[in-house]
N, CA, C and O of each residue as an XYZ file, in Angstrom:
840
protein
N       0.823     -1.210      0.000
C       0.000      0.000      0.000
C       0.859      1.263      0.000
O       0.564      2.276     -0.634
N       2.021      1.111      0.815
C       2.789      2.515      1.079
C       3.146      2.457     -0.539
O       2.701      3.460     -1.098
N       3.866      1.503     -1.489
C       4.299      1.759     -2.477
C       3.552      2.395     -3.471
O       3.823      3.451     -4.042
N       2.430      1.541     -3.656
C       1.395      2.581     -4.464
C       1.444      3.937     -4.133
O       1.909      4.692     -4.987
N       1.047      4.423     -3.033
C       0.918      5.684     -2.542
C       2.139      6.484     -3.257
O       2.082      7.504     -3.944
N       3.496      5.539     -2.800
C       4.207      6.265     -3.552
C       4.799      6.860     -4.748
O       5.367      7.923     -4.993
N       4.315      5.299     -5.736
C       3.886      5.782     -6.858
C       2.985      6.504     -7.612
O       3.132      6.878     -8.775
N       1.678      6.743     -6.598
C       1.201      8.160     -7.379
C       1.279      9.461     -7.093
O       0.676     10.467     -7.467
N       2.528      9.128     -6.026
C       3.088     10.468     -5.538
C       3.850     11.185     -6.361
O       3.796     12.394     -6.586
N       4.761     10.154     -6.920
C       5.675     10.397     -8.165
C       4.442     10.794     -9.265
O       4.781     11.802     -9.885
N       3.629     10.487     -9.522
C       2.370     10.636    -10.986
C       2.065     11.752    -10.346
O       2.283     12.672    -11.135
N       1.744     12.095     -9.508
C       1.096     13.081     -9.363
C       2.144     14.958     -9.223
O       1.616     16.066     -9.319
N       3.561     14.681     -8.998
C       4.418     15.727     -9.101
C       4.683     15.749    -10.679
O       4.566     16.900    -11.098
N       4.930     15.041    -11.449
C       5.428     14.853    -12.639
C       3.669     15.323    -13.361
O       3.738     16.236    -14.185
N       2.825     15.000    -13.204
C       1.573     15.709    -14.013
C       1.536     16.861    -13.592
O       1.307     17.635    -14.521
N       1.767     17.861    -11.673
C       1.469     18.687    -11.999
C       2.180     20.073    -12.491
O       1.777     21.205    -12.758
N       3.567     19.345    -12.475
C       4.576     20.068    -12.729
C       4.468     20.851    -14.594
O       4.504     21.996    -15.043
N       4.354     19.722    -15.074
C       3.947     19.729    -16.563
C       2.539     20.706    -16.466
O       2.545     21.734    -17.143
N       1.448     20.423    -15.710
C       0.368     21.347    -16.221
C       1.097     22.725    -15.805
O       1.155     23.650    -16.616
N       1.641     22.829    -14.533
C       2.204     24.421    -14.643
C       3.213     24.782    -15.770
O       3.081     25.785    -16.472
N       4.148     23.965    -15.879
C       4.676     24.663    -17.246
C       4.126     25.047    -18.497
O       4.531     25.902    -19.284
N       3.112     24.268    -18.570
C       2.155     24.002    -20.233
C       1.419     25.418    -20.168
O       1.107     26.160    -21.099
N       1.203     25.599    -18.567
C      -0.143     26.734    -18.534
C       0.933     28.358    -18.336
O       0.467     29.486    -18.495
N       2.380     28.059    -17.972
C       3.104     29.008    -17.710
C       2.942     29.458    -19.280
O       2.028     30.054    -19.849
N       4.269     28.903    -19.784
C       4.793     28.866    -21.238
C       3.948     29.552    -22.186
O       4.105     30.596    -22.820
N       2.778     28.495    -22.112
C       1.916     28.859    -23.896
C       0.896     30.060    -23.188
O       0.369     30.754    -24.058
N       0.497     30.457    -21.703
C      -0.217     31.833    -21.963
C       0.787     33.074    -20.959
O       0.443     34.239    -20.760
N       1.914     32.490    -20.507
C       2.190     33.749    -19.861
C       3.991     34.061    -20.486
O       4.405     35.207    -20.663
N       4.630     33.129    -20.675
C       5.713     33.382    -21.169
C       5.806     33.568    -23.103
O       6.100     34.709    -23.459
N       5.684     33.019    -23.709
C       5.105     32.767    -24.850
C       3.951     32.392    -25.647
O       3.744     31.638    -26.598
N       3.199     33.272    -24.842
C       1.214     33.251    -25.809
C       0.998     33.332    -27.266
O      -0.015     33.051    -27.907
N       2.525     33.917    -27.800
C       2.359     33.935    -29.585
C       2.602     32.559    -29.872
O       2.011     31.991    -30.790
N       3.628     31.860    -28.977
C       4.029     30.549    -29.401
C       5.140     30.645    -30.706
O       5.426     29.712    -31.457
N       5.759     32.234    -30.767
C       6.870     32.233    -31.686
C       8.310     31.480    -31.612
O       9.290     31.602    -32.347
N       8.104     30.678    -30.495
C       9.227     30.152    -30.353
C       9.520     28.460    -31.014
O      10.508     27.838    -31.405
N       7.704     28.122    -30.830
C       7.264     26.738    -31.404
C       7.044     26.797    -33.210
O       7.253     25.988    -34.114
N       6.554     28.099    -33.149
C       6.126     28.800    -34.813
C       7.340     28.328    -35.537
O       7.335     27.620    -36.544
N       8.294     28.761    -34.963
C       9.555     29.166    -35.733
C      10.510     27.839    -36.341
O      11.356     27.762    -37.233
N      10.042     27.063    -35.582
C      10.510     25.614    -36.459
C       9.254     25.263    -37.877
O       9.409     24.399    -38.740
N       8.322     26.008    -37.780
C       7.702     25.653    -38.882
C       8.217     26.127    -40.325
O       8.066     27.299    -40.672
N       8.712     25.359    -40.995
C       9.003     26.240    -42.446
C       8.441     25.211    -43.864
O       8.587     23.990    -43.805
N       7.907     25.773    -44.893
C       7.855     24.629    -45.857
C       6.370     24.727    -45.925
O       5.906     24.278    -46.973
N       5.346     25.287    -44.913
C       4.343     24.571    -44.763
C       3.410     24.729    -46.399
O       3.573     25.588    -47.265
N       2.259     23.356    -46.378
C       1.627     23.688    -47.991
C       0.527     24.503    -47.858
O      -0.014     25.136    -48.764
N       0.085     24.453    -46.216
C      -0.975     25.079    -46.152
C      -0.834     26.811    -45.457
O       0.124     27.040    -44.719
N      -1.499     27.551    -45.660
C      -1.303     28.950    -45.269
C      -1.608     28.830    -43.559
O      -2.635     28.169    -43.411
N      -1.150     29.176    -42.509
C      -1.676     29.491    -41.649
C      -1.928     30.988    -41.179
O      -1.548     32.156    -41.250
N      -2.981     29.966    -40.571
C      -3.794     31.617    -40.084
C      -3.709     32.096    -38.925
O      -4.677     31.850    -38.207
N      -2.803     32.761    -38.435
C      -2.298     32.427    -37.219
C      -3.433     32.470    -35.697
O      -3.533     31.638    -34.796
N      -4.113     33.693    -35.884
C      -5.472     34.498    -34.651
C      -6.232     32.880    -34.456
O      -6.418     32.412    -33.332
N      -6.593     32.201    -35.627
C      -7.169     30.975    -35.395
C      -6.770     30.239    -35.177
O      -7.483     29.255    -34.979
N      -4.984     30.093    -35.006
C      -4.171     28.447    -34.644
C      -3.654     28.794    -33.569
O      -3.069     27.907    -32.947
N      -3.682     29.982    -33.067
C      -3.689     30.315    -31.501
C      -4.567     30.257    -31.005
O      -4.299     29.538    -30.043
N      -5.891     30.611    -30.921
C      -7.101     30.004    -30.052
C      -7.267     28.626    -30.230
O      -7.722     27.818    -29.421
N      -6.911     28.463    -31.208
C      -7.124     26.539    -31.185
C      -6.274     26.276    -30.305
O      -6.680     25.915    -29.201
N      -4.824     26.392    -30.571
C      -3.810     25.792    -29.305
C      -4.005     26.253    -28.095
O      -3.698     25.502    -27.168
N      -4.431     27.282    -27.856
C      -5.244     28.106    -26.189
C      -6.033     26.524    -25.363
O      -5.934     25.832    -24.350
N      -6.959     26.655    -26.885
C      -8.158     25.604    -25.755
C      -8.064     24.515    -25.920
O      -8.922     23.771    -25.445
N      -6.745     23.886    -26.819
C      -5.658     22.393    -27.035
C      -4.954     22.621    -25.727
O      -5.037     21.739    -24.872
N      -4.457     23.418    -25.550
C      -3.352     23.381    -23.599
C      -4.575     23.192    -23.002
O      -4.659     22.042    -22.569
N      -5.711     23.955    -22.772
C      -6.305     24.197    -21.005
C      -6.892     22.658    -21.135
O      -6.782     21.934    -20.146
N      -7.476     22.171    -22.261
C      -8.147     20.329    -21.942
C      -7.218     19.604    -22.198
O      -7.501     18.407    -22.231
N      -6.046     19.915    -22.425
C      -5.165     18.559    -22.523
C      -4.719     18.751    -20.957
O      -4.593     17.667    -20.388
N      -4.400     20.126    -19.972
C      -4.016     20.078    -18.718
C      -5.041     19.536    -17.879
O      -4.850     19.043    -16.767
N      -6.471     19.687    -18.648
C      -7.950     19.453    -17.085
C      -7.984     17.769    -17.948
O      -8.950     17.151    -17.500
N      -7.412     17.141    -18.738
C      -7.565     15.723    -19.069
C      -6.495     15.377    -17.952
O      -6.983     14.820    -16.969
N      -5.118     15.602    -17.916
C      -4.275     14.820    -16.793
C      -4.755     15.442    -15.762
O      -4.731     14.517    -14.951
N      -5.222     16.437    -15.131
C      -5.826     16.702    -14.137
C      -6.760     15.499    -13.463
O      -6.467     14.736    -12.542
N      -7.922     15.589    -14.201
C      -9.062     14.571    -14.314
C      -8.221     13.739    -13.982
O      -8.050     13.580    -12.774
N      -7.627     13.142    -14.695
C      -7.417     11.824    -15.087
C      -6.657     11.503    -13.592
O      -6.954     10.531    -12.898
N      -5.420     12.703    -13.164
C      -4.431     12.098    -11.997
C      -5.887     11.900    -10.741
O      -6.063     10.729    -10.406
N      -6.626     12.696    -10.248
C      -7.207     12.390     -9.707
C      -8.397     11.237     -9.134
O      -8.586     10.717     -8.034
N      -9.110     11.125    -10.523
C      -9.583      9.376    -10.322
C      -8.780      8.121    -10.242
O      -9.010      7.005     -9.776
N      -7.586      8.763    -10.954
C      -6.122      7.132    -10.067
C      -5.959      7.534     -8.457
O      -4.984      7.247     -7.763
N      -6.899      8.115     -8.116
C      -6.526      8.166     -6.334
C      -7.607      6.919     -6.149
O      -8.572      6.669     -6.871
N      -7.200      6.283     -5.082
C      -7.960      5.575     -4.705
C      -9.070      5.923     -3.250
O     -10.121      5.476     -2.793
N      -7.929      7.145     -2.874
C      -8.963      7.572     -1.621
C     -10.357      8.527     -2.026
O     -11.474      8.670     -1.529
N      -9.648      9.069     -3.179
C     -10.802      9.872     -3.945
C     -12.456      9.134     -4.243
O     -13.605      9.471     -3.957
N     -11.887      8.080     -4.898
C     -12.708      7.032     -5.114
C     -13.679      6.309     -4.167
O     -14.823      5.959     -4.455
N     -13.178      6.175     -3.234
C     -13.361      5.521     -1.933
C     -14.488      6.737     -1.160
O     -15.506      6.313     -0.614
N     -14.282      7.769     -1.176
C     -14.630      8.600     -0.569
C     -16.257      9.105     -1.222
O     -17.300      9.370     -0.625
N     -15.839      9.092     -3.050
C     -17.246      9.764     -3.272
C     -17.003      9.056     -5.079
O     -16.377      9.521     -6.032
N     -17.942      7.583     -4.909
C     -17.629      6.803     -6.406
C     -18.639      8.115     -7.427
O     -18.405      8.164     -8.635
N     -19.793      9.169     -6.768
C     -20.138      9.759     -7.972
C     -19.442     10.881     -8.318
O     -19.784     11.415     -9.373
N     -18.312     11.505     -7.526
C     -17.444     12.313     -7.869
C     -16.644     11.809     -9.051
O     -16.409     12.477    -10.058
N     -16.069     10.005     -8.730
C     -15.244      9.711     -9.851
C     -15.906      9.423    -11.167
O     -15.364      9.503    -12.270
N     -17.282      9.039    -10.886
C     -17.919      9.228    -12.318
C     -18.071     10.097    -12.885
O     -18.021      9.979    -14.110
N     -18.429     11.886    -12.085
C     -18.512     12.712    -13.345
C     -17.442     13.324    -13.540
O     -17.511     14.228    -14.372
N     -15.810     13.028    -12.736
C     -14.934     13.704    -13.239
C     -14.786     12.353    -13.615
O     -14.626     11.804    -12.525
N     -14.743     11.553    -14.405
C     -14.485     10.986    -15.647
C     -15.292     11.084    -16.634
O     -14.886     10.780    -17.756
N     -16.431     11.469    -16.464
C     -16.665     12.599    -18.135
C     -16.025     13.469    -18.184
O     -15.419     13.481    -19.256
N     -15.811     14.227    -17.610
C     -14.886     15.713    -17.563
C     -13.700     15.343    -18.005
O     -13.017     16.213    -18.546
N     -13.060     13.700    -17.864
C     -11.633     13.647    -18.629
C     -12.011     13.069    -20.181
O     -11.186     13.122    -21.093
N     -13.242     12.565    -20.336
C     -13.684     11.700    -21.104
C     -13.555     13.350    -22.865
O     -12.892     13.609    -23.869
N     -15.013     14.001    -21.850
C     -14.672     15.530    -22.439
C     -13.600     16.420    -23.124
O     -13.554     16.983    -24.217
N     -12.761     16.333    -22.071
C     -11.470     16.940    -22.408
C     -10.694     15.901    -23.115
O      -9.715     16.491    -23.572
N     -10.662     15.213    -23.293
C      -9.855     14.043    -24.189
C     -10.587     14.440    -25.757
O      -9.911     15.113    -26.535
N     -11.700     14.081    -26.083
C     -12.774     14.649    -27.253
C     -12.036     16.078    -27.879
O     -11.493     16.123    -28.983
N     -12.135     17.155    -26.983
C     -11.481     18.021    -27.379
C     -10.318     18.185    -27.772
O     -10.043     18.513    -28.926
N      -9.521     17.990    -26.908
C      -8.246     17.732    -27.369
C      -7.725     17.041    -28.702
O      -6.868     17.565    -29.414
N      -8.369     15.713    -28.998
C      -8.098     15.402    -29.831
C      -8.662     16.318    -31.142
O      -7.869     16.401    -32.080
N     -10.015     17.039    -31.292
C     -10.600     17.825    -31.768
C      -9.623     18.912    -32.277
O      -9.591     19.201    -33.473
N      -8.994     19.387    -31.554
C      -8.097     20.866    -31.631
C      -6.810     20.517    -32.159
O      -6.283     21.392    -32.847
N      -5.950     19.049    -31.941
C      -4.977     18.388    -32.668
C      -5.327     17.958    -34.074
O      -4.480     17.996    -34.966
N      -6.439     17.590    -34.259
C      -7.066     17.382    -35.474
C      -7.110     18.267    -36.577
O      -7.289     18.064    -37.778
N      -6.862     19.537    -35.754
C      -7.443     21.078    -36.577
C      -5.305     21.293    -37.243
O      -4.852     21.378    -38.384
N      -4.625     21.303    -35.929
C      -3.454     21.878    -35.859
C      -2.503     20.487    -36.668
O      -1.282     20.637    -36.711
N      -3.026     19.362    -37.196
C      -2.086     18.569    -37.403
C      -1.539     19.080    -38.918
O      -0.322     19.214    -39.050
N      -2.367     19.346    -39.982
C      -1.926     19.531    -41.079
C      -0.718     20.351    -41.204
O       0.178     19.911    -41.925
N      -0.530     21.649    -40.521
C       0.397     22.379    -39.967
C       1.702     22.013    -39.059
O       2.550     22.809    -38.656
N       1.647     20.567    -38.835
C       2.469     19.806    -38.006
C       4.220     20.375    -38.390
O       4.647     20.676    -39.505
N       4.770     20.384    -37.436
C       6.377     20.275    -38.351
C       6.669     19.431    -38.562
O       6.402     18.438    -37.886
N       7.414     19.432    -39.695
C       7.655     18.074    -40.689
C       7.091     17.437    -41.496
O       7.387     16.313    -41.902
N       5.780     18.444    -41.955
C       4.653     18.257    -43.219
C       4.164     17.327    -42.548
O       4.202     17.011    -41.359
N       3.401     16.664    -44.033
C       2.708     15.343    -43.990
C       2.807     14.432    -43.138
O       1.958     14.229    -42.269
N       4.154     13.587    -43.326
C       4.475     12.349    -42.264
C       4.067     12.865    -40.554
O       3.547     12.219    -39.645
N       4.344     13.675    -40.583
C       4.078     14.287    -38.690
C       2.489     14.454    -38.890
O       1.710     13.915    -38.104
N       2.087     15.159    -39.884
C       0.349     15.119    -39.695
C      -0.268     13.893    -39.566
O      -1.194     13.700    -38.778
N       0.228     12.995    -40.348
C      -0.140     11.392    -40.331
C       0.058     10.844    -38.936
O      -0.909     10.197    -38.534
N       1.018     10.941    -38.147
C       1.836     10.702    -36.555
C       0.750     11.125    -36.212
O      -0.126     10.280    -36.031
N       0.440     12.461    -36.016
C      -0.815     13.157    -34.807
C      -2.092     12.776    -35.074
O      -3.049     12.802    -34.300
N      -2.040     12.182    -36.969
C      -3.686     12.019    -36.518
C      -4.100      9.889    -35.828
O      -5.051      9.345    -35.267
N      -2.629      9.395    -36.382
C      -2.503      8.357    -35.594
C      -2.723      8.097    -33.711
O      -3.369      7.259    -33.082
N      -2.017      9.031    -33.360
C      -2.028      9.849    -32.344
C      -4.151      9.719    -31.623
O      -4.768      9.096    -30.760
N      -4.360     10.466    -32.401
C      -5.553     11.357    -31.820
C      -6.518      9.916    -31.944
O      -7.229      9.574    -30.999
N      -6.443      9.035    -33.368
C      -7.301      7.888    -33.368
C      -7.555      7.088    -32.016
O      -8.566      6.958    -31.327
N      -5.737      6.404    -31.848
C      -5.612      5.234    -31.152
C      -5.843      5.980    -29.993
O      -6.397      5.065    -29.384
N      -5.864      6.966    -29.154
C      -6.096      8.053    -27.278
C      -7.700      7.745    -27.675
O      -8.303      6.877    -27.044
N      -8.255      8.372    -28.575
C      -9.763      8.275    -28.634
C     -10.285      7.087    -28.783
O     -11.232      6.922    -28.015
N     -10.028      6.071    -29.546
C     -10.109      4.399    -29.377
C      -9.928      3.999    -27.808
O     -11.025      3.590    -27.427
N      -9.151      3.963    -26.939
C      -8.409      3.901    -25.903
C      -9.585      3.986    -24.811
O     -10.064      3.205    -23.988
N      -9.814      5.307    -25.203
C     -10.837      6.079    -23.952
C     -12.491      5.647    -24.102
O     -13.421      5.559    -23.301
N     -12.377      5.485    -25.191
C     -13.896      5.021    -25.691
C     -14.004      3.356    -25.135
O     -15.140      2.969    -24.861
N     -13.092      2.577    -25.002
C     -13.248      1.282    -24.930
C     -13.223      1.303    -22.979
O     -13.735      0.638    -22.078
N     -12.418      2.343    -23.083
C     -12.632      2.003    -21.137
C     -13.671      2.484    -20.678
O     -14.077      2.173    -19.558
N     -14.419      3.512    -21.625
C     -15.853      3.824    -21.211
C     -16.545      2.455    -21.427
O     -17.036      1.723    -20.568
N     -16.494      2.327    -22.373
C     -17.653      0.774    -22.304
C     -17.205     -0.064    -21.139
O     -18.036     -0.284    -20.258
N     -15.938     -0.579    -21.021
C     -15.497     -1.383    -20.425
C     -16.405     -1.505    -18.594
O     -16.616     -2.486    -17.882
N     -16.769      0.162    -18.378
C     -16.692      0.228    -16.840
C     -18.818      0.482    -17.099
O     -19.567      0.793    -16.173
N     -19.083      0.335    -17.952
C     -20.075      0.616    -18.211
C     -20.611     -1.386    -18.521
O     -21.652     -1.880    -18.953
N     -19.885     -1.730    -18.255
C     -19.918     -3.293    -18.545
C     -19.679     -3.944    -16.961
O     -19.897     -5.118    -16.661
N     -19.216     -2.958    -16.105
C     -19.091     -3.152    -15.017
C     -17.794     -4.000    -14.538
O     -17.605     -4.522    -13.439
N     -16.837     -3.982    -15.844
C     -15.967     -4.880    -15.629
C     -14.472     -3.614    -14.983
O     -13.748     -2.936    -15.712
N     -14.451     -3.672    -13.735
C     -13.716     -2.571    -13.136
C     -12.216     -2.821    -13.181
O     -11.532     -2.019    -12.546
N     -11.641     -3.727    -13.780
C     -10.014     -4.327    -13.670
C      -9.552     -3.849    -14.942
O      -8.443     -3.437    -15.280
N     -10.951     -4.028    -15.777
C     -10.343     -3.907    -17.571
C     -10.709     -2.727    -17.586
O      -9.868     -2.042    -18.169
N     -11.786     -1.995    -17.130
C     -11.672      0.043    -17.038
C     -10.379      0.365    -16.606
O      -9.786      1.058    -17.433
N      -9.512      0.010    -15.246
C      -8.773      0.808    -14.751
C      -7.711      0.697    -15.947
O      -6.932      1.609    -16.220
N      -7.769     -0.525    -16.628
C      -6.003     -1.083    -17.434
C      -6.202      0.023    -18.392
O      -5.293      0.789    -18.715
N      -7.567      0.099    -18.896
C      -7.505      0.560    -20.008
C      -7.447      2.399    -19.463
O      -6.989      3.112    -20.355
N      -7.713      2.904    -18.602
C      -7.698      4.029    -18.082
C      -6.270      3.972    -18.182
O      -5.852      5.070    -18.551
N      -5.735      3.486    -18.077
C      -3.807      3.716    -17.554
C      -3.531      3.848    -18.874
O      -2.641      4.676    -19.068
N      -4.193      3.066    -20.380
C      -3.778      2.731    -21.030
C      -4.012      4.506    -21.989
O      -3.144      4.827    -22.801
N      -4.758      5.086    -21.832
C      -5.607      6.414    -21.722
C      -4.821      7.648    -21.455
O      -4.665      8.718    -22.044
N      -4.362      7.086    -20.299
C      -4.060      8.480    -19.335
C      -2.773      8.697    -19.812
O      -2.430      9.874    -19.710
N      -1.808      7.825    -20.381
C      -1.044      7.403    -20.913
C      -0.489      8.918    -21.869
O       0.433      9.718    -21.714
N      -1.510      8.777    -22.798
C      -1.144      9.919    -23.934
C      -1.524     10.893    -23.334
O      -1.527     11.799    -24.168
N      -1.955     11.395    -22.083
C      -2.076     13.187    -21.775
C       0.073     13.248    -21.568
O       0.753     14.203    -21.193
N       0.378     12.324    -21.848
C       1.906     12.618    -21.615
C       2.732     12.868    -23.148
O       3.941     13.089    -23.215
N       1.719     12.772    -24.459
C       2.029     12.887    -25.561
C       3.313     14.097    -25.522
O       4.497     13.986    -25.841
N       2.549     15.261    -25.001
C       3.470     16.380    -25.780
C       4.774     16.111    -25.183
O       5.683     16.366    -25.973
N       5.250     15.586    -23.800
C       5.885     16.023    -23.246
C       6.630     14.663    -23.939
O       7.746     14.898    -24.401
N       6.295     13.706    -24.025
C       7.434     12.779    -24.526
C       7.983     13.273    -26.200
O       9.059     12.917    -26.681
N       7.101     14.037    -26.809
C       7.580     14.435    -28.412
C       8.746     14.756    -28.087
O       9.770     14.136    -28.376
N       8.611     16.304    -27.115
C       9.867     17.394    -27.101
C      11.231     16.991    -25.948
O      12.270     17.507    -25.538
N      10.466     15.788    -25.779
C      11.819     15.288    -24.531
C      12.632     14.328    -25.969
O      13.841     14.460    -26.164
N      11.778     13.415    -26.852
C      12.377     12.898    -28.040
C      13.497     13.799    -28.759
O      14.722     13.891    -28.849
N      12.458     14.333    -29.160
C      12.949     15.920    -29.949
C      14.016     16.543    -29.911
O      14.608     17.100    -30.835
N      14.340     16.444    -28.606
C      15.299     17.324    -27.767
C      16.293     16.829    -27.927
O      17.266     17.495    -28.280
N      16.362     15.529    -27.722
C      17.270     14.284    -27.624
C      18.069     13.996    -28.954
O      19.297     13.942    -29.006
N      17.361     13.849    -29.840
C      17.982     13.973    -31.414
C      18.123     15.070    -31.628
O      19.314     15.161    -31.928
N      17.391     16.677    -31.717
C      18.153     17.673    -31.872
C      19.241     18.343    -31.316
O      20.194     18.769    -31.970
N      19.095     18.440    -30.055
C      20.384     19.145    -29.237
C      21.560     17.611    -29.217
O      22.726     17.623    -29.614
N      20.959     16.650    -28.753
C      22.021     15.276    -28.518
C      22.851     14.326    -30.113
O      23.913     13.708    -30.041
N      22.288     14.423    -30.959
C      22.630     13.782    -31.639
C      22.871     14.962    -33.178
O      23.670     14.827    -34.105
N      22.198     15.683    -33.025
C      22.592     16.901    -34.070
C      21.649     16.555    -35.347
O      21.926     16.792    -36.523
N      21.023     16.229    -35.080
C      19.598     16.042    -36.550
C      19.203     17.057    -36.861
O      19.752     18.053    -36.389
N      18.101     17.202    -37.774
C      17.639     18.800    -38.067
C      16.596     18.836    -37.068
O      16.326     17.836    -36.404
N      15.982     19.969    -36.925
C      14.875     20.056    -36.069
C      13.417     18.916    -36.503
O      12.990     17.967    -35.845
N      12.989     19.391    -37.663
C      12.115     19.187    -38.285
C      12.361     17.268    -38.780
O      11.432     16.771    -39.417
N      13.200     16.647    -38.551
C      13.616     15.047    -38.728
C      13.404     14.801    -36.908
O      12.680     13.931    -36.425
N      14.130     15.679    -36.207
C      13.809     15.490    -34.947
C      12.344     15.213    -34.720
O      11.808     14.137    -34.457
N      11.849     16.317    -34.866
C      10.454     16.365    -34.037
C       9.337     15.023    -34.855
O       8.689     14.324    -34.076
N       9.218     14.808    -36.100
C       8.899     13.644    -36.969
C       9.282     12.158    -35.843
O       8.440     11.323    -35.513
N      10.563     12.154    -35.474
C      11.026     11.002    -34.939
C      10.587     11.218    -33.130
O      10.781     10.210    -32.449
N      10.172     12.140    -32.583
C       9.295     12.284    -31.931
C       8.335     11.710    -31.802
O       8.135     10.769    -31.034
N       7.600     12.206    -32.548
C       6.041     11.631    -33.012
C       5.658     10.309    -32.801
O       4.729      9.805    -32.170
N       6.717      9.785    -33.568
C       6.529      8.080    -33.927
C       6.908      7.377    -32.944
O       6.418      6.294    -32.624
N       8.144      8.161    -32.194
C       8.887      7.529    -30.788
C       7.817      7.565    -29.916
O       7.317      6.519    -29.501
N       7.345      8.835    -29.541
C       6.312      8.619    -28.992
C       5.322      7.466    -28.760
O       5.271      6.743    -27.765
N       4.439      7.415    -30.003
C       3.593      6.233    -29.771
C       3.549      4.931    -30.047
O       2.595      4.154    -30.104
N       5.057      4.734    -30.264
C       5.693      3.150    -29.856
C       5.652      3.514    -28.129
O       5.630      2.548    -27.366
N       5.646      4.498    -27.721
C       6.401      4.513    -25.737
C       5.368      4.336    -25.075
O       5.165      3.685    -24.050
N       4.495      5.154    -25.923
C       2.685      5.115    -24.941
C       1.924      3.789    -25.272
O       0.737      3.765    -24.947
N       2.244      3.120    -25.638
C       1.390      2.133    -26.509
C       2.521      0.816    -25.331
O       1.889      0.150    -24.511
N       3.832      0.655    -25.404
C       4.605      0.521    -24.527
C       4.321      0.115    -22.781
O       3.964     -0.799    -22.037
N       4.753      1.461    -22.800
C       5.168      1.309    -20.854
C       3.691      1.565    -20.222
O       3.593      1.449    -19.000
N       2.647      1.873    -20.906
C       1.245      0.929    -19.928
C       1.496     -0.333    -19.979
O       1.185     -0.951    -18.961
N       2.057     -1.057    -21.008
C       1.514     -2.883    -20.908
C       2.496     -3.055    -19.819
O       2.372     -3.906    -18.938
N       3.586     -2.127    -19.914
C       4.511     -2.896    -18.900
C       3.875     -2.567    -16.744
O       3.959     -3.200    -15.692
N       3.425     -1.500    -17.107
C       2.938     -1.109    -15.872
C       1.685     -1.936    -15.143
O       1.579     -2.130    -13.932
N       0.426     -2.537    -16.565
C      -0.030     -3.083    -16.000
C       0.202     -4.720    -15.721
O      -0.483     -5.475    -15.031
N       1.337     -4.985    -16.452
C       1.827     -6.237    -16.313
C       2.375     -6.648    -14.352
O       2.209     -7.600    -13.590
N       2.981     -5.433    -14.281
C       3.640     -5.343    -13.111
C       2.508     -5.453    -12.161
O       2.380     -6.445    -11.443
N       1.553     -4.296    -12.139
C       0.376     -4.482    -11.137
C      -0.268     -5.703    -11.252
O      -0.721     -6.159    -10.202
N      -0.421     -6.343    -12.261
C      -1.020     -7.766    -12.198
C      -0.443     -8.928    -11.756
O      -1.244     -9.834    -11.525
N       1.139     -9.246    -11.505
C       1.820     -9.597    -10.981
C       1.682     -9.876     -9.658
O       1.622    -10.954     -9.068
N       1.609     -7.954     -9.003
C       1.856     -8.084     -7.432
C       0.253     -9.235     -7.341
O       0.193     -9.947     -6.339
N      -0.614     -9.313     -8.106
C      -2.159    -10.217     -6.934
C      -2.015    -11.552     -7.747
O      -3.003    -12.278     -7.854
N      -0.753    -11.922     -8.357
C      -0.968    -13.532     -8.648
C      -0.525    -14.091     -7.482
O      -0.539    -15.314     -7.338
C-alpha cells in the first residue's frame, strides 16, 4: 500500500509540474508561441495564425484538465470517498480528451515536418480516442479491472506532448539532426512509448495479486 501511494506520488508531481509549465509557457511566457512557430518552415498550407492560436489556447487548457481529471480518479482515496465524484470527473476527462483530440485534429496539417508528422498526430488522436472510448464501455460493462487497465492505457497519452519534445530534444540538441527530422522522430517515438510502458505497468500491477 505505502508503495502505491508512492507511486502516485511520483504521478502526481510529474503531471502537476507539466500542467504548470504548459499553462506558464503557452499563456504567460510565450502566448504567440513564436518560439514553437519558428521551427515551422515549408508549410503547404497557409496558416492563419489568430485561429491556430485560439485553437492551441483551448488544445493546452483540456489537454491540462484531461491529466488533471485523469491524476485524480487514479486516487484511490478519492474514489473511496465519493464513487459519484469519480464518475462525473471521468466525463470531464472523457470531455477533455474529445477536445483535445478535436483541436490536434485542426493543428495537425500544420504539423512540423509536413505530412508524415500530420499522419503521426492524426494516428495519435485515433488510437487516445479508441483507448478512452473502450474504457468507457469497459466500466459501463461493469468490468472494473479492464476500465482501470484501459484508463492507464488512456491516461497514458495526456503525456504525448511532453514525450515528443523530450524525443525531440534528444535527437536535436544530442545527436545533431535537423529540427524538423527530430520532431517527426518524436512523433513516432512517442507512440511506440505510450502504446509501450502501460503494458509494462499493467503487467507489473497484475503480478503483485498472482
Amino acid at each position: 500500500m505505502k508503495k502505491r501511494g508512492t507511486l502516485y506520488g511520483w504521478l502526481a508531481c510529474v503531471s502537476i509540474l507539466f500542467i504548470v509549465y504548459a499553462l506558464v509557457k503557452n499563456y504567460w511566457l510565450d502566448p504567440q508561441a513564436s518560439g514553437f512557430l519558428s521551427h515551422k518552415t515549408g508549410l503547404k498550407r497557409e496558416l492563419q495564425l489568430p485561429i491556430w492560436l485560439n485553437v492551441m489556447y483551448v488544445h493546452v487548457a483540456f489537454a491540462c484538465l484531461a491529466m488533471a481529471s485523469g491524476l485524480i480518479n487514479f486516487s484511490n482515496r478519492i474514489f473511496e470517498k465519493s464513487r459519484r465524484f469519480h464518475r462525473i470527473n471521468g466525463y470531464v476527462y472523457i470531455v477533455s480528451v474529445v477536445l483535445v483530440v478535436l483541436t490536434s485534429g485542426y493543428m495537425a496539417p500544420y504539423a512540423t515536418g509536413g505530412k508524415i508528422s500530420s499522419m503521426g498526430f492524426n494516428a495519435l488522436n485515433i488510437i487516445w480516442l479508441f483507448i478512452t472510448i473502450t474504457a468507457l464501455i469497459q466500466i459501463k460493462r461493469k468490468r472494473m479491472i479492464q476500465h482501470r487497465n484501459w484508463m492507464i492505457r488512456s491516461y497514458a497519452f495526456c503525456f504525448t506532448n511532453m514525450l515528443i519534445h523530450l524525443i525531440t530534444s534528444l535527437f536535436y540538441q544530442g545527436f545533431g539532426f535537423i529540427y524538423a527530422a527530430s520532431y517527426t522522430i518524436g512523433i513516432y517515438g512517442s507512440i511506440v512509448l505510450l502504446l509501450i510502458i502501460p503494458e509494462i505497468i499493467i503487467r507489473v500491477k497484475a503480478k503483485k495479486f498472482v
